[in-house]
C-alpha positions in Angstrom: 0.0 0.0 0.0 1.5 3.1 -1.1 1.1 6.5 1.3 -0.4 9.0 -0.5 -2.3 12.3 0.3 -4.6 14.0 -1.7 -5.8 17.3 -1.1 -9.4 18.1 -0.9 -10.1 14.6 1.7 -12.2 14.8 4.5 -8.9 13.4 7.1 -5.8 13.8 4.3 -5.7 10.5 4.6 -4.8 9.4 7.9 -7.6 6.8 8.2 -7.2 4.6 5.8 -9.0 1.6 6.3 -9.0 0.0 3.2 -12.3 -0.9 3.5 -15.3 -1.0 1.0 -19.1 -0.7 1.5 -20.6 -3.1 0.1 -24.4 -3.8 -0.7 -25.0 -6.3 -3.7 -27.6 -5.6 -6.3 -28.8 -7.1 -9.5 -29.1 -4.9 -12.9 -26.2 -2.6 -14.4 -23.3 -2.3 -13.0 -20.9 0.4 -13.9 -17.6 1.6 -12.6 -16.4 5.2 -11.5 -13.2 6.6 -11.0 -13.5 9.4 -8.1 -11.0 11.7 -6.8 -10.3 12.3 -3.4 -11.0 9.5 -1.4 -8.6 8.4 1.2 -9.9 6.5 3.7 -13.1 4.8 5.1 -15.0 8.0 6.1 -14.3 8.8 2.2 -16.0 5.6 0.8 -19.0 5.9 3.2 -19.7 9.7 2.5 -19.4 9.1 -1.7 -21.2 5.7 -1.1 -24.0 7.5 0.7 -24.6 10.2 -1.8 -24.7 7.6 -4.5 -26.7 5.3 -2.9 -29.4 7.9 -2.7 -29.7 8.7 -6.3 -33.1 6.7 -7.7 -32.4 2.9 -9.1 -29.7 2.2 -7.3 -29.3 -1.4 -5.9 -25.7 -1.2 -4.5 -22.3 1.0 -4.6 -19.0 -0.4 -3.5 -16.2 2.1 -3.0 -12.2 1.5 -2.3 -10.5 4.6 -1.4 -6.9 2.6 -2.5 -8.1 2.6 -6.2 -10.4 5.5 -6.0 -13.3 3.1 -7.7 -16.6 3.3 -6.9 -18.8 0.2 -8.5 -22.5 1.3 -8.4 -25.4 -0.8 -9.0 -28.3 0.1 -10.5 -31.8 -1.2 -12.3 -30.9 1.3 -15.1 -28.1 3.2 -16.8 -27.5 6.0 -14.6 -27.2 9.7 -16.0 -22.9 10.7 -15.4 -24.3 14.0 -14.3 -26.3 12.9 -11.6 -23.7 10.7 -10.5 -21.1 14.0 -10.7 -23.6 15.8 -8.8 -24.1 13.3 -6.2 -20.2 12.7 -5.6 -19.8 16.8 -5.8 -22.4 16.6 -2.6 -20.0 14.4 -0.9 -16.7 16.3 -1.5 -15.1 14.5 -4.1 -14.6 14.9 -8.1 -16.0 12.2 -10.5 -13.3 11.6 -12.9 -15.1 9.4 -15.5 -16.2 5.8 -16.0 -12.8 3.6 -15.2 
């Protein structure tokens, strides 16, 4: 595991847990690239926001590859997934 600190976290990254939340779902599956998460408290903030958005079954973030799988009935809209990850303090990159 390599230290790293990115500016803009919620601890700068002394909390890394190297944890994921994980809730398992059953429809389309896509995967995120998000800046900015570090830690535990990272993946459950980003995971939270996402998890709210409408169709979604299940998100699992991993703050050591800044991935965030999300789960969903339907093809999300990118822009509410940007907005929802925006609301948690962290930059959607793209799809990885």
């Amino acid at each position: 595991m390599t230290d790293q600190k990115i500016s803009g976290s919620c601890c700068g990254g002394s909390c890394g847990s190297g944890t994921a939340t994980d809730v398992q779902g059953i429809g389309v599956t896509t995967v995120y690239k998000i800046s900015g998460m570090t830690c535990g408290h990272c993946e459950s903030a980003v995971s939270q926001e996402i998890s709210a958005l409408q169709g979604v079954t299940g998100v699992t973030a991993v703050a050591q590859t800044g991935e965030v799988t999300v789960t969903s009935t339907t093809e999300l809209d990118q822009e509410a997934v940007r907005a929802a990850v925006d609301e948690a303090g962290y930059e959607l990159v793209g799809k990885a």
